[in-house]
mmCIF file as gemmi writes it, N, C-alpha and C atoms, coordinates in Angstrom:
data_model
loop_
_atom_site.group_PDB
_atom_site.id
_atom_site.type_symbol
_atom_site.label_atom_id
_atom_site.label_alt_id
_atom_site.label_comp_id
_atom_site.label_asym_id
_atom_site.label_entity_id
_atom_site.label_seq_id
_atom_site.pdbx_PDB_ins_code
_atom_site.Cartn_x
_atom_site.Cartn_y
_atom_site.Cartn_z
_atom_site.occupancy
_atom_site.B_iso_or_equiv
_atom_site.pdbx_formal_charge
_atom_site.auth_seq_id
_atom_site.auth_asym_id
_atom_site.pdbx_PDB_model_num
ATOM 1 N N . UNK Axp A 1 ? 8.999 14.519 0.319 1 0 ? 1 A 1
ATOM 2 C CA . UNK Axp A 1 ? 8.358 15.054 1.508 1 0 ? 1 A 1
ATOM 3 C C . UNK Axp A 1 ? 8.571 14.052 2.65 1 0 ? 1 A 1
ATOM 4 N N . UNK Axp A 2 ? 9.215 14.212 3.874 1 0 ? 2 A 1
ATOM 5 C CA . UNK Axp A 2 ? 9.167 13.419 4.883 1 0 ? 2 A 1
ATOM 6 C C . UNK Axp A 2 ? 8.09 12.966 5.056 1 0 ? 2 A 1
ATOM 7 N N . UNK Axp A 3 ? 8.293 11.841 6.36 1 0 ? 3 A 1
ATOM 8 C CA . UNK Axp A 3 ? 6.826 11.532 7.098 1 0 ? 3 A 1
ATOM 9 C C . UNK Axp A 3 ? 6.333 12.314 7.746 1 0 ? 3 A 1
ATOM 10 N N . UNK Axp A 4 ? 6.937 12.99 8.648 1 0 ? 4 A 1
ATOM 11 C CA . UNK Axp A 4 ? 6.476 14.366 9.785 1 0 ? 4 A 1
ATOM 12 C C . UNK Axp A 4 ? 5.863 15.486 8.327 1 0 ? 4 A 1
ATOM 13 N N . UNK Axp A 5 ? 6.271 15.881 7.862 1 0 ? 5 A 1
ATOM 14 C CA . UNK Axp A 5 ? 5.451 16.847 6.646 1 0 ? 5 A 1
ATOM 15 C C . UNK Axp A 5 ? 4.318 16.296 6.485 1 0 ? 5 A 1
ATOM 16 N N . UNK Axp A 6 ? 4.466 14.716 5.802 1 0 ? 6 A 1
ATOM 17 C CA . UNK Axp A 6 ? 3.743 14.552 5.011 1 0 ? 6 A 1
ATOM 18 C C . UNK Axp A 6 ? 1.73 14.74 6.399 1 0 ? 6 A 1
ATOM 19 N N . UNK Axp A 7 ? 2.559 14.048 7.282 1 0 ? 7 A 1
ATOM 20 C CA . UNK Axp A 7 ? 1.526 14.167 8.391 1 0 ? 7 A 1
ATOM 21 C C . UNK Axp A 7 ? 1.086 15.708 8.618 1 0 ? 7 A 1
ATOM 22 N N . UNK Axp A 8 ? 1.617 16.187 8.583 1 0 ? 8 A 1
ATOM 23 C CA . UNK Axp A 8 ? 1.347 17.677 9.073 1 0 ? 8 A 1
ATOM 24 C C . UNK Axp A 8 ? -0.096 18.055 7.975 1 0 ? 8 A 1
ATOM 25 N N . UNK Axp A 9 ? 0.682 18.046 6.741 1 0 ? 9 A 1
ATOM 26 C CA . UNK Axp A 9 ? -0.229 18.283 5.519 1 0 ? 9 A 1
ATOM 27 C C . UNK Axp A 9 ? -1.243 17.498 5.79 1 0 ? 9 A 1
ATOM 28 N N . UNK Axp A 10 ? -1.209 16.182 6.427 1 0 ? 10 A 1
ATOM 29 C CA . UNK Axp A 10 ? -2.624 15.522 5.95 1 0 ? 10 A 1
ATOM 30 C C . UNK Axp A 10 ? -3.077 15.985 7.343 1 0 ? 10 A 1
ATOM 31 N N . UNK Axp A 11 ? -2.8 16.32 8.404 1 0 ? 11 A 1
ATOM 32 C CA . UNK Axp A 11 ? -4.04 16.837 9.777 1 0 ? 11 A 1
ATOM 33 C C . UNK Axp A 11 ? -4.144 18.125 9.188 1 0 ? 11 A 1
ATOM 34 N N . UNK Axp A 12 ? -3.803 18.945 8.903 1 0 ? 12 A 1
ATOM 35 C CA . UNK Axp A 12 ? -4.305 20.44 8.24 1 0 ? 12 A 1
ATOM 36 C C . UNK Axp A 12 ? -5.304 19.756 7.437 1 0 ? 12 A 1
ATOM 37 N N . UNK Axp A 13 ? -5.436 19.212 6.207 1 0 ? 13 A 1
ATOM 38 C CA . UNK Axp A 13 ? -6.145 19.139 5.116 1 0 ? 13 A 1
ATOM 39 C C . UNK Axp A 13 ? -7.498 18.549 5.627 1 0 ? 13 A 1
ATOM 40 N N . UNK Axp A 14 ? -7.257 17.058 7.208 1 0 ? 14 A 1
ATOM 41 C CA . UNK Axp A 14 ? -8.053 16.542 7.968 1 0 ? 14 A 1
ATOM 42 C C . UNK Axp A 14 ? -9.123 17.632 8.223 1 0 ? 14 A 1
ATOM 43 N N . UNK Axp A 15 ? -8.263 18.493 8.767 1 0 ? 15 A 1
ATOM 44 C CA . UNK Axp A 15 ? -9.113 20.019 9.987 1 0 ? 15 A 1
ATOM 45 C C . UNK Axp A 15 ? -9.886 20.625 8.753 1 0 ? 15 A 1
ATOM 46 N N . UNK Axp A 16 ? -9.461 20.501 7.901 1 0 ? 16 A 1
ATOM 47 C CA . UNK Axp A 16 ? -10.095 21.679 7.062 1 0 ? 16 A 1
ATOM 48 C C . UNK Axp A 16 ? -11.731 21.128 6.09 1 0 ? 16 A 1
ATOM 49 N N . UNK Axp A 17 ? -11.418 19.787 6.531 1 0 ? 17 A 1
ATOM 50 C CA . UNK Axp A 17 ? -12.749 19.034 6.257 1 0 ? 17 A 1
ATOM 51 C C . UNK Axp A 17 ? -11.94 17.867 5.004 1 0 ? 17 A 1
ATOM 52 N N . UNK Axp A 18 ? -10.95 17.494 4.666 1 0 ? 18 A 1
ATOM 53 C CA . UNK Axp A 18 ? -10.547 16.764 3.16 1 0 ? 18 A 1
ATOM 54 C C . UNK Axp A 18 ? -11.088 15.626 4.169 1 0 ? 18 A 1
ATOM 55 N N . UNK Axp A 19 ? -12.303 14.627 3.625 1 0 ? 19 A 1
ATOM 56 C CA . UNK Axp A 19 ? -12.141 13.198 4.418 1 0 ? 19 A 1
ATOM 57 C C . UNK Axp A 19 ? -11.113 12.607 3.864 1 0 ? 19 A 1
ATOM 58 N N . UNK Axp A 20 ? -10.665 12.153 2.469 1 0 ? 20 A 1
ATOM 59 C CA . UNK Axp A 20 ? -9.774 11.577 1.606 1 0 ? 20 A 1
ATOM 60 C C . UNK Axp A 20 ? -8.28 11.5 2.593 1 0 ? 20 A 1
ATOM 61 N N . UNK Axp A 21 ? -7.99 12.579 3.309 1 0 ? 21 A 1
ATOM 62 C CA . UNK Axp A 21 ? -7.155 13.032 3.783 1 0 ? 21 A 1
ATOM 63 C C . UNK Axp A 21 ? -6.877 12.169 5.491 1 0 ? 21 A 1
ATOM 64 N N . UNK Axp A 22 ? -7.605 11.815 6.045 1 0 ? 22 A 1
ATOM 65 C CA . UNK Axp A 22 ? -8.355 11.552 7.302 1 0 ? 22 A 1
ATOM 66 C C . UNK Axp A 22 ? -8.165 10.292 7.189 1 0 ? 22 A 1
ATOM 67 N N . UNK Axp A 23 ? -8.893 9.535 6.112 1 0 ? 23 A 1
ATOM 68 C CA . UNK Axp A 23 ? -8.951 8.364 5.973 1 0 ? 23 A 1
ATOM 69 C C . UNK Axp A 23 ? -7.719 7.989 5.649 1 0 ? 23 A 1
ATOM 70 N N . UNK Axp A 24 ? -6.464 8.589 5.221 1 0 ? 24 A 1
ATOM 71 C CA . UNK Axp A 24 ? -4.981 8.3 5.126 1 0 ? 24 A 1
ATOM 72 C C . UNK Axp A 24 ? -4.681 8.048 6.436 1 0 ? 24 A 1
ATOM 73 N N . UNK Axp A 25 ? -4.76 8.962 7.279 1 0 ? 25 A 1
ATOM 74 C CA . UNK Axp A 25 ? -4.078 9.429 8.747 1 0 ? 25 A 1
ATOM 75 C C . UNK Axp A 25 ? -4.363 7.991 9.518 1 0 ? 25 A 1
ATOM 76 N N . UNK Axp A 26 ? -5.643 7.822 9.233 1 0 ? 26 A 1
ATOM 77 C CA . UNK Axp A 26 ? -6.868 6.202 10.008 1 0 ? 26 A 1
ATOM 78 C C . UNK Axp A 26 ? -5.849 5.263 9.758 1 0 ? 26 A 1
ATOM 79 N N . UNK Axp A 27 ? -5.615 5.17 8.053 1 0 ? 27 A 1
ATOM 80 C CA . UNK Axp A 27 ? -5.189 3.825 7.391 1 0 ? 27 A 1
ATOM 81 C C . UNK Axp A 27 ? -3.714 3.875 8.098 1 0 ? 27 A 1
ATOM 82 N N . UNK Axp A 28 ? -2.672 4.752 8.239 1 0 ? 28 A 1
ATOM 83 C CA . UNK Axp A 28 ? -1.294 4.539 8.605 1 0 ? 28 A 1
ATOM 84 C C . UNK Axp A 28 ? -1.551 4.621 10.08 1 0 ? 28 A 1
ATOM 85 N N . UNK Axp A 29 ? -2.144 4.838 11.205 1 0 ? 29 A 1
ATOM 86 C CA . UNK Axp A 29 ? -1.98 4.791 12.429 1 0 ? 29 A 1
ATOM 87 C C . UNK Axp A 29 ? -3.034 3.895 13.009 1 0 ? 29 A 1
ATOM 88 N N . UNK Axp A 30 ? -4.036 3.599 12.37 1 0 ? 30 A 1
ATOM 89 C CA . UNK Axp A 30 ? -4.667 2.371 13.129 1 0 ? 30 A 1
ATOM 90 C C . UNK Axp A 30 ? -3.977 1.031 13.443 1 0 ? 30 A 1
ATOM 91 N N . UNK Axp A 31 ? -3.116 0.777 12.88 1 0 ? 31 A 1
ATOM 92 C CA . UNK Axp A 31 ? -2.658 -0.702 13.099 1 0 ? 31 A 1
ATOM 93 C C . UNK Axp A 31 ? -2.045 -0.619 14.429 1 0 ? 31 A 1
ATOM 94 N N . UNK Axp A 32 ? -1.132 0.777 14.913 1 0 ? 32 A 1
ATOM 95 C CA . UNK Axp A 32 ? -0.956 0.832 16.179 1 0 ? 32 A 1
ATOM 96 C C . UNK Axp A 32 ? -1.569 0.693 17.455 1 0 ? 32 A 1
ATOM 97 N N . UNK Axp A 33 ? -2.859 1.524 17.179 1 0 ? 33 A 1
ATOM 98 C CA . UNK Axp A 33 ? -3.769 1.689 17.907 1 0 ? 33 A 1
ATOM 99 C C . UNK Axp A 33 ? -4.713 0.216 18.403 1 0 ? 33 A 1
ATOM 100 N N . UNK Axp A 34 ? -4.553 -0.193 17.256 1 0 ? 34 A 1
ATOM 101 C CA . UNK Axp A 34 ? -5.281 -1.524 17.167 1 0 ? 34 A 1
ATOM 102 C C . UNK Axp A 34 ? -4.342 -2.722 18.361 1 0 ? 34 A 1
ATOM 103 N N . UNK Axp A 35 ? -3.128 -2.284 17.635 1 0 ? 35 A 1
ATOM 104 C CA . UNK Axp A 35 ? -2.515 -3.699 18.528 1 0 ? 35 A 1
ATOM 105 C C . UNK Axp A 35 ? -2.321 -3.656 20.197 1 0 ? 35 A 1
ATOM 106 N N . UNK Axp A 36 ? -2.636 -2.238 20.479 1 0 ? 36 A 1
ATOM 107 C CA . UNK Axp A 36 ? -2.395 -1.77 22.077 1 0 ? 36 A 1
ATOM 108 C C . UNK Axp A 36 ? -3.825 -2.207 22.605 1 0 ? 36 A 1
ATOM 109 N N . UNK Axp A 37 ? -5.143 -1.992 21.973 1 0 ? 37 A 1
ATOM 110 C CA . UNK Axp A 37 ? -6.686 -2.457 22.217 1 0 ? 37 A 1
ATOM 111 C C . UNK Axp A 37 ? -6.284 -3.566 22.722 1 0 ? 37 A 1
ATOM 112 N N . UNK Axp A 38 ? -5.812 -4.278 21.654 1 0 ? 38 A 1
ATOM 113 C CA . UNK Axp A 38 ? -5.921 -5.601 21.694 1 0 ? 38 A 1
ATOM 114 C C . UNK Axp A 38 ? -5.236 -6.65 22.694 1 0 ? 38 A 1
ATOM 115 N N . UNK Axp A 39 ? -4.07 -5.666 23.037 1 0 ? 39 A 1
ATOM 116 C CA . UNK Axp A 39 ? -3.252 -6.047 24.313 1 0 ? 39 A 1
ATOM 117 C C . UNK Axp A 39 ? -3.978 -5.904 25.64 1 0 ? 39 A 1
ATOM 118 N N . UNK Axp A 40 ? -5.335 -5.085 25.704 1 0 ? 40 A 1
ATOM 119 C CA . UNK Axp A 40 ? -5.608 -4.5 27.339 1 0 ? 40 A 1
ATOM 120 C C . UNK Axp A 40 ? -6.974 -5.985 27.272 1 0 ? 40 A 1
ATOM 121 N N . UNK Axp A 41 ? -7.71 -5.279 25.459 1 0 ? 41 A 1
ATOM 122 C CA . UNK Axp A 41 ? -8.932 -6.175 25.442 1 0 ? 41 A 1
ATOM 123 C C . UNK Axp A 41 ? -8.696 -7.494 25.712 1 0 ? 41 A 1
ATOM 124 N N . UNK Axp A 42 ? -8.039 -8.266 24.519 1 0 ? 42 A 1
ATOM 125 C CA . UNK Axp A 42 ? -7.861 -9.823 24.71 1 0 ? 42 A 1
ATOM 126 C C . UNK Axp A 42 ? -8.811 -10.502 24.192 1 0 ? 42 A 1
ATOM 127 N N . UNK Axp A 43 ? -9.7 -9.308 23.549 1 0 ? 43 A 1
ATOM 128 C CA . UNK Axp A 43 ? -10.546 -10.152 22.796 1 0 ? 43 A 1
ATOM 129 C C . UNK Axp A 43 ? -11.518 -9.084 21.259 1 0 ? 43 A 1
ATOM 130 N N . UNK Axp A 44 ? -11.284 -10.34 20.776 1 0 ? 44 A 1
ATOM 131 C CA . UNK Axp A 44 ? -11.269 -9.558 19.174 1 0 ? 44 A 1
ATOM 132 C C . UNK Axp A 44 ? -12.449 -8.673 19.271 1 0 ? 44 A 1
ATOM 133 N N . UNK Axp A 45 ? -13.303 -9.003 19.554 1 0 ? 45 A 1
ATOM 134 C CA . UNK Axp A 45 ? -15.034 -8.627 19.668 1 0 ? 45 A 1
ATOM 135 C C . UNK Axp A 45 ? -15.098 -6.87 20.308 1 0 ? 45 A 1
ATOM 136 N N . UNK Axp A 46 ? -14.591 -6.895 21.199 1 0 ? 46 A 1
ATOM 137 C CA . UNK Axp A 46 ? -14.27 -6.082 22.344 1 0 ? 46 A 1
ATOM 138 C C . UNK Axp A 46 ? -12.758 -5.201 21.506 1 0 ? 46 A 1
ATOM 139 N N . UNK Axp A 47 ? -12.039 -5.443 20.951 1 0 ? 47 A 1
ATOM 140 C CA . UNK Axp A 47 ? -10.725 -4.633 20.231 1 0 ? 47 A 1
ATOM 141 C C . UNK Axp A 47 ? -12.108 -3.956 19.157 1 0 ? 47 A 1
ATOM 142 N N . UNK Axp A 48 ? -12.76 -4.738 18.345 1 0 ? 48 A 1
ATOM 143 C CA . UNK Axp A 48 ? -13.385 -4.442 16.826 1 0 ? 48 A 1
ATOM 144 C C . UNK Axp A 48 ? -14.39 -2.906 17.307 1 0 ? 48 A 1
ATOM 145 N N . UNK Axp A 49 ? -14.73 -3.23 18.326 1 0 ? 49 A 1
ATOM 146 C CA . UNK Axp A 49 ? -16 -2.13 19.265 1 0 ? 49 A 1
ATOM 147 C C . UNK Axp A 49 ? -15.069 -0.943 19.706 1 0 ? 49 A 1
ATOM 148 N N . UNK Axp A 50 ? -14.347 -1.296 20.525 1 0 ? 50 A 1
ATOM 149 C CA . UNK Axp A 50 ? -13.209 -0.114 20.669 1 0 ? 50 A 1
ATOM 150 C C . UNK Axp A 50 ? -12.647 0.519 19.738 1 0 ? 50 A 1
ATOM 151 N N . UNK Axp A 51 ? -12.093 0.077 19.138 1 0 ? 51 A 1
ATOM 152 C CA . UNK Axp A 51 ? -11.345 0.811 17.488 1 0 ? 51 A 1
ATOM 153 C C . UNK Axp A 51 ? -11.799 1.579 17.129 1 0 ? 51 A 1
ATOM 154 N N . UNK Axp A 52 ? -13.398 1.312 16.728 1 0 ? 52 A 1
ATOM 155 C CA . UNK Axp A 52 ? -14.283 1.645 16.326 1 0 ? 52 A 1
ATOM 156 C C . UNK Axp A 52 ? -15.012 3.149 16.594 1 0 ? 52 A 1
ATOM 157 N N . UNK Axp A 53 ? -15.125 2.981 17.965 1 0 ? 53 A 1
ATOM 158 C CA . UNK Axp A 53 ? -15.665 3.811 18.77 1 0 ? 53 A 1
ATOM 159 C C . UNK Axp A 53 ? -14.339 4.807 19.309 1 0 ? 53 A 1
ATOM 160 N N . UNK Axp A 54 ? -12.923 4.371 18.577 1 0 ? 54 A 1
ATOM 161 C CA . UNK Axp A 54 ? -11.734 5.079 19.196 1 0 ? 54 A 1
ATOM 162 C C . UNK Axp A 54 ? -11.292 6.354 17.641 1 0 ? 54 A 1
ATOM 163 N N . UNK Axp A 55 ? -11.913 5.522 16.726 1 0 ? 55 A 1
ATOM 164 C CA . UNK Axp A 55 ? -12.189 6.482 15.276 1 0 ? 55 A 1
ATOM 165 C C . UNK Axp A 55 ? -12.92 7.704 15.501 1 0 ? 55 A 1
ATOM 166 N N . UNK Axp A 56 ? -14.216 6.96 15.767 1 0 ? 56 A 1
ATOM 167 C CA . UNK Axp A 56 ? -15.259 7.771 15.755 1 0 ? 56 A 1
ATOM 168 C C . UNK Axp A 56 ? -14.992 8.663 16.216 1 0 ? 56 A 1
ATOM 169 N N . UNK Axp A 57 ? -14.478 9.113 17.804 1 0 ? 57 A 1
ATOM 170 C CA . UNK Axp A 57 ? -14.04 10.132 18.518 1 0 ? 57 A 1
ATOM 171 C C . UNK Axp A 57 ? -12.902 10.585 17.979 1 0 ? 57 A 1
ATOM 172 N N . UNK Axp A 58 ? -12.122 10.07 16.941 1 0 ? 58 A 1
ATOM 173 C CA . UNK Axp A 58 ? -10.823 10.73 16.672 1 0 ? 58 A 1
ATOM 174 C C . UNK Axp A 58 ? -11.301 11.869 15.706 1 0 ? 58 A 1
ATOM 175 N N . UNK Axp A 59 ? -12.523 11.328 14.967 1 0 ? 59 A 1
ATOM 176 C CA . UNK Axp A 59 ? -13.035 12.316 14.369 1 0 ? 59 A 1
ATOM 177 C C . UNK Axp A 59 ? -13.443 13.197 14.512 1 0 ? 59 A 1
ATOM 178 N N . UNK Axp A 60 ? -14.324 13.32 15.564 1 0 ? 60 A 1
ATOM 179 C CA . UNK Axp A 60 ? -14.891 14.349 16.329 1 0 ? 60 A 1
ATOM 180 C C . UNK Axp A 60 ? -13.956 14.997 17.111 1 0 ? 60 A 1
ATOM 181 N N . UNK Axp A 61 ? -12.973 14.932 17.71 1 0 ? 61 A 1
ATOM 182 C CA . UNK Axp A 61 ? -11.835 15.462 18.333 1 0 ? 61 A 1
ATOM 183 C C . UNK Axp A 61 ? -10.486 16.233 17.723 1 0 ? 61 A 1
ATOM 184 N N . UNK Axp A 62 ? -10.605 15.664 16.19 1 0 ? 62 A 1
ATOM 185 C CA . UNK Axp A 62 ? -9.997 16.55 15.604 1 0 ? 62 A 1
ATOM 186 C C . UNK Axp A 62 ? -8.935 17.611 15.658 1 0 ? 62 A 1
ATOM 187 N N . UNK Axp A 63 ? -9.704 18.244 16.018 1 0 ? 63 A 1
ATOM 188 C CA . UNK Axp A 63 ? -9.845 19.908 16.257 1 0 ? 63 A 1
ATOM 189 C C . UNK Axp A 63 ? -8.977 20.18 17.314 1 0 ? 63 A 1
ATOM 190 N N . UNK Axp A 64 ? -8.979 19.56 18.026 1 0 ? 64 A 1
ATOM 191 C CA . UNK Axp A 64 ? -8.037 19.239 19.465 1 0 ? 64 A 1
ATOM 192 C C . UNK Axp A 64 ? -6.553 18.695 19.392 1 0 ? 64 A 1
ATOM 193 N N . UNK Axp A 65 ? -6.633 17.882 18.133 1 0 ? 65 A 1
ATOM 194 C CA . UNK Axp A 65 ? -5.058 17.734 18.18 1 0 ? 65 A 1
ATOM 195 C C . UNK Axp A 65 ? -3.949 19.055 17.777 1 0 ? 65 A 1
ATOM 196 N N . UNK Axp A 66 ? -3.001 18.964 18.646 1 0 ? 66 A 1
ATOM 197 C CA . UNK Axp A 66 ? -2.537 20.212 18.752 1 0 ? 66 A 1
ATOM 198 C C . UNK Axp A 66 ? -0.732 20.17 17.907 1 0 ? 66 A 1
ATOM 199 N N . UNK Axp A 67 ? -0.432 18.485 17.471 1 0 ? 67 A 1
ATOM 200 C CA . UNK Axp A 67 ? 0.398 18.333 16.911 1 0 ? 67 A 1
ATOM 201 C C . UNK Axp A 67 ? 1.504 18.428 17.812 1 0 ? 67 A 1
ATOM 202 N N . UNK Axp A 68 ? 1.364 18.103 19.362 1 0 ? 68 A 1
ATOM 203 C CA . UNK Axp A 68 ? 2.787 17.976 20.153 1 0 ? 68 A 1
ATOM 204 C C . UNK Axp A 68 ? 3.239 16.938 20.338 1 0 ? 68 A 1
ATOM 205 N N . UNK Axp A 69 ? 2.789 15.645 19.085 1 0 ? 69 A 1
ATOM 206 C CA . UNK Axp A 69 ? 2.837 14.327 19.392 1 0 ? 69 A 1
ATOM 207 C C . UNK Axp A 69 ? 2.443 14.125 18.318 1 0 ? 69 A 1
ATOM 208 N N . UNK Axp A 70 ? 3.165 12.833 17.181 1 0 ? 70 A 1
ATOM 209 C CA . UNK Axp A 70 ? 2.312 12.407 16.143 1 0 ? 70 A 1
ATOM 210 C C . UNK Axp A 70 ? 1.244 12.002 15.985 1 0 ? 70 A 1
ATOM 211 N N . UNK Axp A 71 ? 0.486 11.617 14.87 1 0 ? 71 A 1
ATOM 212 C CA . UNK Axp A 71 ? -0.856 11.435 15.099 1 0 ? 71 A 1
ATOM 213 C C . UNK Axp A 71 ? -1.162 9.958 15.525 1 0 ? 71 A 1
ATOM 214 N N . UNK Axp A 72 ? -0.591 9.35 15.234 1 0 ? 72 A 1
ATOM 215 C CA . UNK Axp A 72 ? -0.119 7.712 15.771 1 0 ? 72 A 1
ATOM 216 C C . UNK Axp A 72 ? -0.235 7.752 17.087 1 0 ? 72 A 1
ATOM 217 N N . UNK Axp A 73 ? 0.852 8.642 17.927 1 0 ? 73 A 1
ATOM 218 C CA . UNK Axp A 73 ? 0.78 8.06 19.024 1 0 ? 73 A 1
ATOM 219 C C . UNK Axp A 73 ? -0.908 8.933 19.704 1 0 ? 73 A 1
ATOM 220 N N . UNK Axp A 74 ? -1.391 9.948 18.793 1 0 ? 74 A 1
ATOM 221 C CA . UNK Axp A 74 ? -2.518 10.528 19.526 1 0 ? 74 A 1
ATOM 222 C C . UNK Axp A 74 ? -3.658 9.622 19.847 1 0 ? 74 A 1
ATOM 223 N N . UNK Axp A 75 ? -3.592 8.932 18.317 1 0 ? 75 A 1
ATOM 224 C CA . UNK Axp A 75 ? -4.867 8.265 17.954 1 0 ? 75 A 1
ATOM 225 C C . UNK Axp A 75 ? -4.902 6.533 18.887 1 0 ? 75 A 1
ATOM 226 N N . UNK Axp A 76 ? -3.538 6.019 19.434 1 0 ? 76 A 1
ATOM 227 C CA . UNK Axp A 76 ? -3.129 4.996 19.957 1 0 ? 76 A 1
ATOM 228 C C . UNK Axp A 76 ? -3.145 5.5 21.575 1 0 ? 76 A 1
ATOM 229 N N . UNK Axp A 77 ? -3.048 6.866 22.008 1 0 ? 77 A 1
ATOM 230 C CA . UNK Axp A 77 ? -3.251 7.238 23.704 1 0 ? 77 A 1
ATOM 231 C C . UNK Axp A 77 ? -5.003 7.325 23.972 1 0 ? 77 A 1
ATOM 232 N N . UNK Axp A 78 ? -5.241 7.572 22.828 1 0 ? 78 A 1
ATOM 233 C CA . UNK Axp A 78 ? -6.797 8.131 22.977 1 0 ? 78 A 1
ATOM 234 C C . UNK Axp A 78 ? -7.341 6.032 22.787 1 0 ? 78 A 1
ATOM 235 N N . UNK Axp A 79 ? -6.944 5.461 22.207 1 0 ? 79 A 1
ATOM 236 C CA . UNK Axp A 79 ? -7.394 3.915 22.085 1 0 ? 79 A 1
ATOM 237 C C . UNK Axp A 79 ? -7.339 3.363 23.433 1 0 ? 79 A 1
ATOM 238 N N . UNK Axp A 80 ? -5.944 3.629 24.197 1 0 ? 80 A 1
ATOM 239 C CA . UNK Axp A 80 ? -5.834 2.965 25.693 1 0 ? 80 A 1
ATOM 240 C C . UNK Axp A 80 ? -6.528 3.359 26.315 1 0 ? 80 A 1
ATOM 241 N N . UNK Axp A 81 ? -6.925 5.107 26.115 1 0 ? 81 A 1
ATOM 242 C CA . UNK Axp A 81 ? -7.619 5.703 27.419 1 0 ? 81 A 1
ATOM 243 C C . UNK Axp A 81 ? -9.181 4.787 27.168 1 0 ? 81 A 1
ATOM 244 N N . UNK Axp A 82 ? -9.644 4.595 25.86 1 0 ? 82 A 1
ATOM 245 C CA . UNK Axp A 82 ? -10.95 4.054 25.87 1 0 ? 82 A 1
ATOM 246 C C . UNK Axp A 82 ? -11.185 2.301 26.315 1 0 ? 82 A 1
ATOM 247 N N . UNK Axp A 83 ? -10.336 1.791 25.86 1 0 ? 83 A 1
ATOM 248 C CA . UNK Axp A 83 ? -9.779 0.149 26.523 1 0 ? 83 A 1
ATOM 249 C C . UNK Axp A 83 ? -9.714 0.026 28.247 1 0 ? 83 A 1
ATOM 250 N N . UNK Axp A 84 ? -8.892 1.146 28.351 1 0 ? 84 A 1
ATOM 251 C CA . UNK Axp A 84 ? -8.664 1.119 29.972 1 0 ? 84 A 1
ATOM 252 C C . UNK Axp A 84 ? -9.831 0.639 30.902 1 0 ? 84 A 1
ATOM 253 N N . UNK Axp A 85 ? -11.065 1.212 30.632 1 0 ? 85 A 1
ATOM 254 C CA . UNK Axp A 85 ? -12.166 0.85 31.517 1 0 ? 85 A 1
ATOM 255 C C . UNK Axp A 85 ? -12.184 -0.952 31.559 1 0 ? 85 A 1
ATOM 256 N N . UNK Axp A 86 ? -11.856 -1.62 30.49 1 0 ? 86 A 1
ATOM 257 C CA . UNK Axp A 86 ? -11.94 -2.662 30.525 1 0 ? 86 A 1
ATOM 258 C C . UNK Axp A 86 ? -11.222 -3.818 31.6 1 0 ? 86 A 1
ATOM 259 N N . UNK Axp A 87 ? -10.258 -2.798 32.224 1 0 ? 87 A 1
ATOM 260 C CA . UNK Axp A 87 ? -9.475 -3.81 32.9 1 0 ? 87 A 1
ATOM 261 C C . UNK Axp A 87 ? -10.094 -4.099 33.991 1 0 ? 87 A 1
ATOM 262 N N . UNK Axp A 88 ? -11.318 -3.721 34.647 1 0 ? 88 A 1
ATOM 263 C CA . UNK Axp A 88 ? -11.772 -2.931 35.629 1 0 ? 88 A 1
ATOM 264 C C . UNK Axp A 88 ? -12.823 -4.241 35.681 1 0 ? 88 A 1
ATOM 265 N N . UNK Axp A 89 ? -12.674 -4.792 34.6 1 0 ? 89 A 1
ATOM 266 C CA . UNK Axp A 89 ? -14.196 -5.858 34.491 1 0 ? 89 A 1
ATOM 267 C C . UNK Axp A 89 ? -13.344 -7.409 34.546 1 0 ? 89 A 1
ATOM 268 N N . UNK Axp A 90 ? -12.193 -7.205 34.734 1 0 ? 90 A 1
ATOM 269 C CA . UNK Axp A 90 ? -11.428 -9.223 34.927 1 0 ? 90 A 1
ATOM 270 C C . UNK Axp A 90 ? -11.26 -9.415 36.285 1 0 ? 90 A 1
């Protein structure tokens, strides 16, 4: 099964409620997401809170991904958009 399949299968299975499934999607695309935080934040404290709070909403948003973009780069646009406010405070 490719990677693009294999993703497909796991946001269907995500939507349909599998957490098991979700928590795959988290584990292979957070490290991306993480390292872009961490580029705007600059600071671990402030990346750990964001991430965090960039999950949480990935969860709840779900439903919204529409698959015109992998889930990597969804879950890593939706991380900057939440980081972004931060630049606003140096």
């Amino acid at each position: 099964m490719s990677t693009n399949t294999l993703e497909r299968v796991l946001v269907a299975e995500s939507k349909a409620g599998d957490l098991a499934a979700f928590t795959e999607l988290i584990r292979r695309s957070t490290p991306s997401a993480l390292r872009s935080i961490r580029a705007i934040a600059r600071n671990a404290a402030d990346a750990e809170d964001l991430i965090r709070d960039t999950l949480v909403n990935a969860l709840k948003e779900l439903g919204s991904f529409d698959q015109r973009s992998t889930f990597t780069t969804w879950l890593t646009s939706n991380a900057v958009n939440n980081a972004l406010p931060l630049l606003n405070f140096r």
